[in-house]
C-alpha positions as CSV (number, residue, x, y, z in Angstrom):
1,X,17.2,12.5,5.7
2,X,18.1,9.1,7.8
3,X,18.7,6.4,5.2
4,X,16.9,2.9,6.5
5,X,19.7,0.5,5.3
6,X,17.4,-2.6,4.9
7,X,14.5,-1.4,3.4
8,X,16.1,1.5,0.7
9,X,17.9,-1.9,-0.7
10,X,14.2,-3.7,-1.6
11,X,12.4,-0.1,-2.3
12,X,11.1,1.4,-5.6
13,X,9.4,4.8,-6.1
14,X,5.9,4.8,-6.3
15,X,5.0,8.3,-8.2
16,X,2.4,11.1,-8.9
17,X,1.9,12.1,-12.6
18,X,4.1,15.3,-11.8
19,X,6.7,13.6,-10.6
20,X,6.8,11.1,-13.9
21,X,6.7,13.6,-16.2
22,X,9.2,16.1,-14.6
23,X,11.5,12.7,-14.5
24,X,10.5,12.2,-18.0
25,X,10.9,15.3,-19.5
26,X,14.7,15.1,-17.7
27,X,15.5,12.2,-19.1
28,X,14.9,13.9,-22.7
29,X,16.4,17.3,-22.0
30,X,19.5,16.8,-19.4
31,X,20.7,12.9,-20.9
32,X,19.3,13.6,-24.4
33,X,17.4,10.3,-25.0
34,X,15.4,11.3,-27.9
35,X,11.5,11.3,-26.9
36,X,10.8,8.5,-29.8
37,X,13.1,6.0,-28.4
38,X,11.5,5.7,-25.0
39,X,8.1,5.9,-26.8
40,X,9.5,2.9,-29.1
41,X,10.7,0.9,-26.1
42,X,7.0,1.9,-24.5
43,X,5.5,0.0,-27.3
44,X,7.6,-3.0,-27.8
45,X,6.4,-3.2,-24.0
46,X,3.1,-3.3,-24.6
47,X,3.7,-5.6,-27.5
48,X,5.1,-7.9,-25.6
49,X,1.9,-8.6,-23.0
50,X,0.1,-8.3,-26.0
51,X,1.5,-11.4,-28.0
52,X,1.5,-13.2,-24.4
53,X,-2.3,-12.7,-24.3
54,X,-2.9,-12.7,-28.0
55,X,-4.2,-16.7,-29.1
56,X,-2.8,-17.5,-32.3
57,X,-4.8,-15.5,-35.5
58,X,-6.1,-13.4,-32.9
59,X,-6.8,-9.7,-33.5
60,X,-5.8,-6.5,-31.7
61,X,-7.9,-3.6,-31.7
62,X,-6.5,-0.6,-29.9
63,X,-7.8,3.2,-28.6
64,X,-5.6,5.5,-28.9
65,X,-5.7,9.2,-27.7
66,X,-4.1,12.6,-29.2
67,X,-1.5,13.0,-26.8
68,X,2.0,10.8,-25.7
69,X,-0.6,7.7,-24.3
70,X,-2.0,8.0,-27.9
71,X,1.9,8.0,-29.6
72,X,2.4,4.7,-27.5
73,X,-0.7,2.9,-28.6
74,X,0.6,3.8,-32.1
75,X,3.5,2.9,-32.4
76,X,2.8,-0.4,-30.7
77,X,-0.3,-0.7,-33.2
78,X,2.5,-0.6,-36.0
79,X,4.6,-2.9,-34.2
80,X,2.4,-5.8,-34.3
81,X,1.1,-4.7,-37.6
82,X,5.0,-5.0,-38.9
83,X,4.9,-8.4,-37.5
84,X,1.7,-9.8,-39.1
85,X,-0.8,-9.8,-36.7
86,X,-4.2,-7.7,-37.5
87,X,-4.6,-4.6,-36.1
88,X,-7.5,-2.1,-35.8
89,X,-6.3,1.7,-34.7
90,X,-9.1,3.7,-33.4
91,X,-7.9,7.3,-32.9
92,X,-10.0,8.5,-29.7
93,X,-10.6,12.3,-29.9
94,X,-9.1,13.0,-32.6
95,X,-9.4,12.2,-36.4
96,X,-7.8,11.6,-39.8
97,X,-9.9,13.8,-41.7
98,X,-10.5,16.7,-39.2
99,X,-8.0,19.5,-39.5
100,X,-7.8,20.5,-36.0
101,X,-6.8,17.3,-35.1
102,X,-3.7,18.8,-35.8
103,X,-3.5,20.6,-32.8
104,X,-4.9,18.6,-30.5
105,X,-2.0,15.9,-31.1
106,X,1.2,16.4,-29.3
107,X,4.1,16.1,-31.8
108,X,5.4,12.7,-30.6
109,X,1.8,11.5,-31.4
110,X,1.9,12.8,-34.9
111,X,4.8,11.4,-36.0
112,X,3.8,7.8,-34.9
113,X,0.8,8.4,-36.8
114,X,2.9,9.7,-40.0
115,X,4.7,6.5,-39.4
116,X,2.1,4.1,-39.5
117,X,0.1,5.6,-41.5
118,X,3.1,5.2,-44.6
119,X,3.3,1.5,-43.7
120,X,-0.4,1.0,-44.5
121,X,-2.0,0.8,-41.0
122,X,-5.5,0.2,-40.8
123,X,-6.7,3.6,-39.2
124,X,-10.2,4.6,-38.0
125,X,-12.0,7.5,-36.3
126,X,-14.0,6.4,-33.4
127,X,-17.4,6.0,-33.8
128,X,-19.4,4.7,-30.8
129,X,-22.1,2.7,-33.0
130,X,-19.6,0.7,-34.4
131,X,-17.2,0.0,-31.4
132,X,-19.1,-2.9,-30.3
133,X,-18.7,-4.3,-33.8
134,X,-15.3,-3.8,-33.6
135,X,-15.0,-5.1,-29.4
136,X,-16.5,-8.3,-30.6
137,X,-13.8,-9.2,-33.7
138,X,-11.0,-8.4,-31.3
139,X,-9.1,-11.0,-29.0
140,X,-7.2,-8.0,-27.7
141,X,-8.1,-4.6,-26.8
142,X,-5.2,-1.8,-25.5
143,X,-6.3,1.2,-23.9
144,X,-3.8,4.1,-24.9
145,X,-6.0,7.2,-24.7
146,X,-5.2,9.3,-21.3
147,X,-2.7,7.8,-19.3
148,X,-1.2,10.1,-16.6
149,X,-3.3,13.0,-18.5
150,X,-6.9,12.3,-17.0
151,X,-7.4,14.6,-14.1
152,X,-11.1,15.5,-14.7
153,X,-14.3,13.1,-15.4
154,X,-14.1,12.1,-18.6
155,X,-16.3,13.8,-21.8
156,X,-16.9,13.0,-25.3
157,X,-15.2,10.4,-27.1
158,X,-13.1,9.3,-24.1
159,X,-16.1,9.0,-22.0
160,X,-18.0,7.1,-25.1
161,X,-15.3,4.5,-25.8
162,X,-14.8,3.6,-21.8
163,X,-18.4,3.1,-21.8
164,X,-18.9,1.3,-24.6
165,X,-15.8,-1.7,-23.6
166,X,-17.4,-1.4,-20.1
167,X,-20.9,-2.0,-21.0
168,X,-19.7,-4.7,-23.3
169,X,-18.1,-6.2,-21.0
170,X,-21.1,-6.8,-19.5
171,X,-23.2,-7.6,-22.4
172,X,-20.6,-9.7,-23.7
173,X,-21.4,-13.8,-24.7
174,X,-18.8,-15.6,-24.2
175,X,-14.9,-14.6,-23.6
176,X,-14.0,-10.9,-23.5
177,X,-11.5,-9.5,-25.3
178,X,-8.3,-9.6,-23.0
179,X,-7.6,-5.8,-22.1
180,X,-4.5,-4.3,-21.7
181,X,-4.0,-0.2,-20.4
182,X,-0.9,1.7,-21.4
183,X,0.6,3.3,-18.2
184,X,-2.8,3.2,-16.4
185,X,-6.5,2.9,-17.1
186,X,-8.3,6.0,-18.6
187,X,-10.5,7.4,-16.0
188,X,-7.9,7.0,-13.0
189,X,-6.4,9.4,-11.6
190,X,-2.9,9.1,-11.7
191,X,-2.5,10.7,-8.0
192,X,-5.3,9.0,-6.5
193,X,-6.5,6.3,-7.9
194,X,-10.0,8.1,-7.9
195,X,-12.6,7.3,-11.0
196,X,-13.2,10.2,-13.1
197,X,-16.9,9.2,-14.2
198,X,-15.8,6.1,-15.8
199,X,-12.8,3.5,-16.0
200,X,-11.4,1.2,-18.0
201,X,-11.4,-2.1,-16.3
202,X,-8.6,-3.8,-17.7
203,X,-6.8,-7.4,-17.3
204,X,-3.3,-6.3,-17.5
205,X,-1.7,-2.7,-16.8
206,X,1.8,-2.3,-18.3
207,X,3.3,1.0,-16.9
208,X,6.7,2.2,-17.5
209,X,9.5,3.4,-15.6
210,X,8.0,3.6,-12.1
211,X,4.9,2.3,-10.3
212,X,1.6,5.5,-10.4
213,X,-0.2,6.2,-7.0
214,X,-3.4,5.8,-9.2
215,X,-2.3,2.2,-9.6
216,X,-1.6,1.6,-6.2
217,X,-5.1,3.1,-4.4
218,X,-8.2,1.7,-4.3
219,X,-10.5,1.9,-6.8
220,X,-7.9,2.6,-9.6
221,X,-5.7,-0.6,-8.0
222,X,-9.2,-2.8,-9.3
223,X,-8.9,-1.0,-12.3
224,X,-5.7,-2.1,-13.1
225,X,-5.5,-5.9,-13.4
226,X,-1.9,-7.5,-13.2
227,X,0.5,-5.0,-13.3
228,X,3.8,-5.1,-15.2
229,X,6.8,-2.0,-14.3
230,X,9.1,-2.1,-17.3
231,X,12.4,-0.2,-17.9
232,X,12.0,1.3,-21.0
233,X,14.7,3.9,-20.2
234,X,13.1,6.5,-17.5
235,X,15.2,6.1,-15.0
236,X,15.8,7.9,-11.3
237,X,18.5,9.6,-12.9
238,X,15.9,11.4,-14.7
239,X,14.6,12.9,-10.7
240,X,17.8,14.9,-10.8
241,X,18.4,14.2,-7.4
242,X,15.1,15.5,-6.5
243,X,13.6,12.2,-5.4
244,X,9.5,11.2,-5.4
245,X,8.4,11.7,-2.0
246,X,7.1,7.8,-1.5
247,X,8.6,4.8,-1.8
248,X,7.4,0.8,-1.4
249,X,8.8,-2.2,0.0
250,X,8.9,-4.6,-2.9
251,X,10.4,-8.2,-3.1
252,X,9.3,-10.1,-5.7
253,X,10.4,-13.7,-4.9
254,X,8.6,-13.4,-1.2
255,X,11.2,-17.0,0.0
256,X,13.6,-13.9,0.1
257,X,12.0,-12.2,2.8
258,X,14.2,-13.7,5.9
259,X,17.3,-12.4,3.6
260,X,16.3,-9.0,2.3
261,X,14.3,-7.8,5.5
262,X,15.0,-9.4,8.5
263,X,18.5,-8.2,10.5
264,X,20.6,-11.3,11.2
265,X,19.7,-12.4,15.1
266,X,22.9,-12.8,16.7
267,X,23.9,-16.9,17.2
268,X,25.1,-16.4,20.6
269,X,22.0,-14.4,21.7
270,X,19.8,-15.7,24.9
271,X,16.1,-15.1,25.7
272,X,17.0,-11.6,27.5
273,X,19.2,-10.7,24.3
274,X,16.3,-10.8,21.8
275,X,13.9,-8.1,23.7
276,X,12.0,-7.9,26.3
277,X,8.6,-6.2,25.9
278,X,5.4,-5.5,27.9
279,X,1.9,-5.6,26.1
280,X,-0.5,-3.7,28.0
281,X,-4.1,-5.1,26.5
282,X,-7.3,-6.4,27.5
283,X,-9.2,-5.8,29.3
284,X,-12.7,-7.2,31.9
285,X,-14.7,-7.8,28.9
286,X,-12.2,-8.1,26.3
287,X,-9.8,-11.2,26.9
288,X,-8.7,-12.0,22.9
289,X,-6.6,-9.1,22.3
290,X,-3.8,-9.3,24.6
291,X,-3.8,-12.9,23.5
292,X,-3.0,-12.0,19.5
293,X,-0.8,-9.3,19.9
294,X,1.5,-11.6,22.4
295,X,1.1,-14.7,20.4
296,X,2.4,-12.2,17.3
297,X,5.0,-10.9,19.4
298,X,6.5,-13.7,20.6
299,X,6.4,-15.2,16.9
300,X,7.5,-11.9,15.3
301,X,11.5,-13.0,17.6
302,X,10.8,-11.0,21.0
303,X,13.1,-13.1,23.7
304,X,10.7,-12.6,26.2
305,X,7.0,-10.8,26.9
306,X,5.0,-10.0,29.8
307,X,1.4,-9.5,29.7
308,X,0.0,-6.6,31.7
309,X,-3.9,-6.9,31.6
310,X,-6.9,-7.6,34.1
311,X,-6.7,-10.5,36.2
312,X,-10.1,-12.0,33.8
313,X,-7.8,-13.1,31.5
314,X,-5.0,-14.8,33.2
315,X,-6.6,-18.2,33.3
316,X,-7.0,-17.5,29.0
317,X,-3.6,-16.2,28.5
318,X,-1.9,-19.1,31.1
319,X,-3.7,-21.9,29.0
320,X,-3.3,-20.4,25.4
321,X,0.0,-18.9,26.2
322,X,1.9,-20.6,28.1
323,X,5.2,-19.1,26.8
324,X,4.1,-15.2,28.4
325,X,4.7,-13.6,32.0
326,X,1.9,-11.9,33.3
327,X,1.1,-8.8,35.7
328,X,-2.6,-8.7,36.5
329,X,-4.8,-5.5,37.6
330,X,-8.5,-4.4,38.7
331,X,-10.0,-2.1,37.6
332,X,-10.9,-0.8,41.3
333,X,-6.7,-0.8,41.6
334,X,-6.7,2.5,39.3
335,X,-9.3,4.3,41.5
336,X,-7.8,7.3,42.5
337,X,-10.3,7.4,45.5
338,X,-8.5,4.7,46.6
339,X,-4.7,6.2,47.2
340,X,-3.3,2.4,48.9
341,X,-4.6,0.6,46.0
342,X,-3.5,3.1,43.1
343,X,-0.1,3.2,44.9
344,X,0.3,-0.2,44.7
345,X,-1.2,-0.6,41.0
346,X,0.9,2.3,39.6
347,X,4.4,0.8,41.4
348,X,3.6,-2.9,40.0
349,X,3.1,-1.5,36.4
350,X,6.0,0.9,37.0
351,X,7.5,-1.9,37.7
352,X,6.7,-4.4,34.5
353,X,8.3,-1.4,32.7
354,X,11.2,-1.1,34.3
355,X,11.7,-5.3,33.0
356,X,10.9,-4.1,29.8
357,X,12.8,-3.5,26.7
358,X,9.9,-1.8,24.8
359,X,6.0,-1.8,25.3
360,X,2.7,-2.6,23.6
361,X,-0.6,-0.4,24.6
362,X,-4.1,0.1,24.0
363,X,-5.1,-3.7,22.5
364,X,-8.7,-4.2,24.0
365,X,-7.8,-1.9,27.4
366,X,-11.0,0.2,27.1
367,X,-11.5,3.4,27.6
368,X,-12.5,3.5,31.0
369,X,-10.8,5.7,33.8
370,X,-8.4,2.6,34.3
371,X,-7.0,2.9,30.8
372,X,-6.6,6.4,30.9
373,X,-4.7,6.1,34.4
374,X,-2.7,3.2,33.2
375,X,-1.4,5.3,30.2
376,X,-0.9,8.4,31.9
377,X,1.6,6.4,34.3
378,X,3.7,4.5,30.8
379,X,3.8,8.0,29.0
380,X,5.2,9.9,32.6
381,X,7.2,6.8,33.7
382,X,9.2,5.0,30.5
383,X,11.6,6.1,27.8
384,X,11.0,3.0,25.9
385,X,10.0,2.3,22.6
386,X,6.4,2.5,22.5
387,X,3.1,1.1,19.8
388,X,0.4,2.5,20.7
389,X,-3.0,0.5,19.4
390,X,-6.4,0.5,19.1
391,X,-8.6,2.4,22.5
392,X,-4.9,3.9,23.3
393,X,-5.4,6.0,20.5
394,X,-9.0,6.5,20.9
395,X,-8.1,8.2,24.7
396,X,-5.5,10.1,23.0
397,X,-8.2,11.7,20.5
398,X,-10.4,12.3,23.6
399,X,-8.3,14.1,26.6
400,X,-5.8,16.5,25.5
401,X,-3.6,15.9,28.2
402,X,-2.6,12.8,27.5
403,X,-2.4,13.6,24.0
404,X,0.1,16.0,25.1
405,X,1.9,13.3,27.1
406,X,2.3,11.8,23.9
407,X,3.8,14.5,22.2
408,X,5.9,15.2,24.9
409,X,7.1,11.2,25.5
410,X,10.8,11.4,25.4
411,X,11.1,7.7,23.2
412,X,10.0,6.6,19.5
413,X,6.5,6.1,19.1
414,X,5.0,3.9,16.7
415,X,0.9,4.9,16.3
416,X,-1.2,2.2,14.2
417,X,-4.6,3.5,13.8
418,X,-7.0,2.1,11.3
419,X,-9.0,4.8,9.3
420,X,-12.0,5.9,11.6
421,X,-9.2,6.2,14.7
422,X,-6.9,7.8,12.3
423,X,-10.1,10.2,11.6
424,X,-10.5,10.7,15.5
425,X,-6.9,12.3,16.0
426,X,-6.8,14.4,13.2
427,X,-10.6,15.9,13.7
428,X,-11.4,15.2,9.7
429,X,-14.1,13.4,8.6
430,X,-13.4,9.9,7.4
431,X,-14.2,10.6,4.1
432,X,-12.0,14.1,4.2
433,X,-8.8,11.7,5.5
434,X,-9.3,9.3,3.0
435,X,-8.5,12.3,0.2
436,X,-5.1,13.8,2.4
437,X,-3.9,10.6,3.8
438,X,-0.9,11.0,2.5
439,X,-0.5,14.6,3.6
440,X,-2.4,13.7,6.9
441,X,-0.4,11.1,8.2
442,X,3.1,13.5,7.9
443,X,1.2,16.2,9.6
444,X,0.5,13.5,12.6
445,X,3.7,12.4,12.5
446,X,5.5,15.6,13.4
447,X,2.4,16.7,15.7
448,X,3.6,13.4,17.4
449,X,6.7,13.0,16.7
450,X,6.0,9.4,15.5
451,X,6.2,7.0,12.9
452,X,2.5,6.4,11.9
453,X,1.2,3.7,10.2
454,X,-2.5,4.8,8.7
455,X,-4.2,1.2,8.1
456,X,-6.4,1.2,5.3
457,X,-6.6,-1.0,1.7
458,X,-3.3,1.1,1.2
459,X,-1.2,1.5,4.2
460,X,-0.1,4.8,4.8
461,X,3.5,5.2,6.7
462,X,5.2,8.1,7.8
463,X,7.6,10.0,10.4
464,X,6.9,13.3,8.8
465,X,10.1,13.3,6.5
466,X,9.9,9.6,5.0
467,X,7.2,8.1,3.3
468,X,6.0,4.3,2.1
469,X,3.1,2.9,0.9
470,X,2.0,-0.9,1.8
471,X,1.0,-2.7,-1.0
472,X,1.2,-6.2,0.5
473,X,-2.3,-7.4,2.2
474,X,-5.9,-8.0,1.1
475,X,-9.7,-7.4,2.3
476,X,-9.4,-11.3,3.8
477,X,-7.2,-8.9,6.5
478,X,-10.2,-6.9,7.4
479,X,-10.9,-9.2,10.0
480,X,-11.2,-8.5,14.4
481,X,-7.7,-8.4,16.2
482,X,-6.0,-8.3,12.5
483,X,-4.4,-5.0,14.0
484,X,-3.5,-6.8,17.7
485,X,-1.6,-8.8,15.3
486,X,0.1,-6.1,13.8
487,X,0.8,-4.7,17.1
488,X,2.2,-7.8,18.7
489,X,4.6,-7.6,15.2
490,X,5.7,-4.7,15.5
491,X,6.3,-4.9,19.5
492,X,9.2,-7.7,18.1
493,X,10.5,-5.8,15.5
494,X,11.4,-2.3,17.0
495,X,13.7,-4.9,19.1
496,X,15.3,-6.8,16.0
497,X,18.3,-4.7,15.1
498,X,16.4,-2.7,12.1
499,X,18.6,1.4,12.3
500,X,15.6,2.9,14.1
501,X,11.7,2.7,14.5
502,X,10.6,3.9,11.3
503,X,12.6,0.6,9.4
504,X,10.6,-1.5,11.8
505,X,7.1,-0.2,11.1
506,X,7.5,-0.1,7.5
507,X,8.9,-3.5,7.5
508,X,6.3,-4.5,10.3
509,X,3.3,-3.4,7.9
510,X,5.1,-5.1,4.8
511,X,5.3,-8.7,6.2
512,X,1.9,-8.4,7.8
513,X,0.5,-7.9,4.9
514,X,2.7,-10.6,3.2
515,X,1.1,-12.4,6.2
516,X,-2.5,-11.9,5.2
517,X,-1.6,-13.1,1.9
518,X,-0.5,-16.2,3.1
519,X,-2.9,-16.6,5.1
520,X,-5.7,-16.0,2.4
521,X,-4.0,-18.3,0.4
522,X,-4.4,-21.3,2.6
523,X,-7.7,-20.5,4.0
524,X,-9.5,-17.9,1.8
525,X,-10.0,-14.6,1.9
526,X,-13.3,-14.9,3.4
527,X,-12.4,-17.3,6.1
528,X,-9.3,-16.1,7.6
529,X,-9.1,-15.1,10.8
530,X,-6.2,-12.9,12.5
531,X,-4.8,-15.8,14.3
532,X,-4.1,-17.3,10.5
533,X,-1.8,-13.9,9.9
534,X,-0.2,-14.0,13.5
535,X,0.6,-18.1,12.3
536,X,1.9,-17.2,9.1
537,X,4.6,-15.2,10.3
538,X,6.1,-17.8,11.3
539,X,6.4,-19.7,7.8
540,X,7.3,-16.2,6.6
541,X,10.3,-16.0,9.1
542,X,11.5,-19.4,7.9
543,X,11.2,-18.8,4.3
544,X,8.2,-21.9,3.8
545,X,6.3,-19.2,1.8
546,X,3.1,-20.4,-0.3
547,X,1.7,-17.1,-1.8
């Protein structure tokens, strides 16, 4: 598998529960770190947020379950215990005085029981009809009951306790106890991010070793509050060489960005040096699209760009763009009816390409027989690198032979659809893709051979082989010609220097959505507009970062 020498250097994994535990249970068998040390570092951990959160004479109550979750809520209970500050332990489906208890803890949870049971703890079984008693004496509440176990909708006492802090919650007058989860809420699904019946909502998440998938998809991401990854010993080591399949861009200190993610431009580079590239959008009744993905190329570093749309929009483009070439059409000019008029259509856009270093299409172009003509003659005529946006990938969900021009286009292809085109060109309900989108997108990938970016709360990128998630971006994003931005990005990037295409879209999806953030910073989430994204590339490109 290619490495991408940018982005593996500001990468983490981002894992399923299998992969966490098989990396766990490594770390304990093959380098013989004893199972209560990393549960001992798990706890300090959580202590640590805790006494962060914690005002001073405040009290902690914590639920803790019958397996390893459980041991970690322990432990940490005796922890803060040792050092003085009151502690309730409610043991959550399972119990001091029932025998089969016994067997329902996992060994690692006993013995952190034993422990701080000798040292005096104060211990409880659950009881639902006092839990709110107990909620409202608390300053602090830690969820340690499921962790990576929950995989089903929640029962009995688990079910009963996440109900009972949720409702109170609700109920609650004045401040709520601050909550913190251990590893991830109870009721998300570790793989998914899916609610199993009911979820703790918590403030904080503090998960260790490696980032969960439940934590990164919606709704378990809400679920999850501030979340903190901390070392405390699970390392990738412990994957044996048999890596997680998904990985994420992450920079913390976002002023690094230019640093970390961008290639160095070359100082003695010109306009023609930096990439050339055509965007193909717009269209008669549709002006603004082939306005934000240029404006976003042309910001994103491209030397030079050409618009290639119908001659409506030139007067918009020549007085809101003054910086892009144009190529006009009609739509009459694509009538095949008319054989002078297509010749001379189909040579002028054969043309634009030949100028071009790499090409935009589909950004407001319709659907119409025009469209369809004007794509058939970029996927039979350039060996470019090609995005393909928006109603170009609506035509290639509708006429299979264009789809099988695309399959058959001998350059890299970068697709961007959003989740209801991403729907259309792999035949599956919307709500069907949202459950394999993972899987889904690698299966369009090879069926393309292309890098595909899946837009959704949680990007989805893949080339078949290699795999990211987005994290960066917000709902403020879900806004009109937010994707002609990403486009327009994109359109510049494939041209920067990054090893190949793939580097480029997952950097391309990163700092958009680093760009969205910005963006909702200074004007709010609920009044930003795409244009705000496409301008605050530019501060993100010169390191003037405010998010």
């Amino acid at each position: 598998m290619k490495n991408l020498p940018i982005i593996d250097k500001n990468s983490n994994y981002v894992v399923s529960a299998a992969e966490m535990k098989r990396c766990d249970a490594a770390t304990i068998s093959e380098f013989g770190v004893p199972q209560d040390v990393l549960m001992e570092r798990a706890a300090l951990s959580i202590c640590k947020y805790v006494k962060k959160a914690l005002p001073e004479g405040g009290k902690v109550l914590i639920l803790a379950g019958s397996g390893n979750n459980g041991g970690d809520g322990i432990a940490a209970a005796r922890l803060l215990f040792q050092d003085k500050i009151p502690v309730t332990l409610v043991l959550v489906n399972h119990s001091l005085s029932d025998k089969a208890s016994n067997t329902k803890r996992t060994s690692a949870c006993s013995s952190q029981l034993k422990i701080a049971l000798s040292y005096g703890l104060n211990v409880v079984d659950f009881d639902q009809s006092k839990l709110g008693s107990q909620i409202k004496k608390c300053d602090v509440i830690i969820d340690a009951m499921l962790g990576i176990g929950c995989s089903r909708d929640l029962t009995g006492d688990y079910s009963a306790a996440v109900w009972e802090i949720n409702y109170s919650r609700e109920d609650y007058d004045g401040k709520f106890p601050h909550v913190i989860a251990a590893d991830i809420p109870t009721g998300i699904n570790s793989d998914t991010g899916q609610v199993h019946g009911y979820a703790i909502r918590a403030d904080e998440t503090v998960t260790f070793g490696f980032l969960k998938m439940g934590l990164v998809f919606y709704p378990g991401a809400a679920h999850a509050g501030e979340i903190h990854i901390v070392n405390v010993g699970i390392t990738e080591d412990g994957f044996l060489k048999d890596y997680p399949k998904f990985k994420y861009v992450d920079i913390p200190d976002k002023k690094e960005i230019p640093v970390k993610l961008l290639p160095p431009r070359n100082p003695a580079g010109n306009k023609g040096s930096f990439g050339k590239v055509l965007v193909v959008a717009g269209s008669k009744k549709i002006s603004g699209a082939c306005i934000m993905a240029a404006e976003s190329c042309i910001r994103s570093g491209a030397g030079m760009i050409k618009v290639y749309t119908d001659e409506a929009n030139l007067s918009a483009i020549q007085t809101l763009l003054p910086e892009a070439m144009t190529d006009t059409y009609t739509e009459e000019g694509f009538n095949l009816s008319d054989t002078i008029e297509y010749s001379k259509s189909k040579e002028a856009l054969i043309s634009a390409i030949g100028w071009a270093d790499a090409i935009i299409c589909g950004p407001g172009i319709g659907i119409n027989n025009s469209a369809k003509e004007i794509m058939k003659i970029i996927l039979q005529n350039a060996v470019l690198p090609l995005i393909l946006d928006a109603d170009a990938l609506n035509i290639i969900s509708s006429e299979k032979d264009i789809r099988d021009l695309v399959c058959a286009y001998n350059a890299d292809i970068i697709m961007t659809p959003h989740l209801a085109e991403f729907s259309r060109l792999s035949g599956k309900d919307i709500h069907d893709c949202r459950t394999c989108i993972m899987d889904e997108t690698a299966r369009l990938a090879k069926e393309f051979h292309a890098s595909i970016i899946c837009k959704d709360a949680r990007s989805v990128i893949s080339d078949g082989e290699r795999n990211f998630i987005n994290i960066s971006g917000n709902d403020g994003m879900a806004t009109a010609g937010s994707g002609d931005v990403l486009a327009g990005l994109l359109g510049a990037l494939v041209l920067s220097g990054y090893s190949d295409v793939f580097e480029a879209a997952v950097a391309g999806a990163y700092l958009h959505g680093v760009a969205g953030d910005m963006a909702a910073v200074k004007h709010g989430r609920q009044g930003m507009t795409a244009r705000d994204i496409s301008g605050s590339l530019r501060d993100i490109f010169s390191g003037n970062m405010s998010c």
